[in-house]
C-alpha positions, 0 to 999 in steps of 0.5 A: 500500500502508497499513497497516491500520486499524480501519475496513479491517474492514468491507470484510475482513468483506464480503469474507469474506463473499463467499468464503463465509467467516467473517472473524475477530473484530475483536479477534483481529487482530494490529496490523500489517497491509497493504491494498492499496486495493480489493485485499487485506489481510493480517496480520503475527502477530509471536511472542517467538520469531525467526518471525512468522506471515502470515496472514489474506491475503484479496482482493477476490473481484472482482480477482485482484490484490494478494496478492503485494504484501501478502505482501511488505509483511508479509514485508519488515516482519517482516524489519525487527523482526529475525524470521528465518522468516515462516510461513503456512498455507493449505489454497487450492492456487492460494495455495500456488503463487503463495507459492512464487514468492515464495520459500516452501517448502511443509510436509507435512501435510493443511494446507499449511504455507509458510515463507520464510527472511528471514535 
């Protein structure tokens, strides 16, 4: 496991790309993210208020692994700056239930909304 840097976002674009998705523009992406080589990546969007936001997790579409390990990098780095609550949204089912496992509760609404107390 790294931390991001500017030359990880041609293989985000490559891989939105082969998920069939749009990835987002290089200049909306927060300074702390996670790859894990070859993987998946993902980002720490930090607020003024006690949470952060997890988002933009992606994998490699030709592994199934990785995404927990990023999500816990992002989470235990959001707990060390002193946040209290990591929030992440996601409309992908097999998502939500792998973030339960790591502690995450859903939210009601037509997005799923996860959220995991960190203190």
């Amino acid at each position: 496991m790294r931390r991001y840097i500017d030359k990880d976002y041609a293989t985000l674009v490559r891989w939105h790309k082969k998920w069939g998705q749009v990835a987002p523009d290089k200049a909306h992406l927060p300074e702390i993210g996670y790859v894990l080589e070859g993987k998946a990546m993902g980002f720490l969007y930090q607020t003024d208020g006690t949470f952060a936001f997890v988002e933009e997790i992606i994998r490699n579409p030709d592994t199934k692994e990785g995404v927990s390990e990023v999500i816990e990098a992002l989470t235990s780095t959001a707990r060390e700056l002193g946040f209290s609550l990591v929030i992440g949204f996601t409309k992908v089912k097999k998502m939500t239930e792998r973030v339960e496992t790591l502690g995450f509760m859903q939210l009601p609404g037509d997005y799923t909304g996860v959220v995991r107390r960190i203190r």
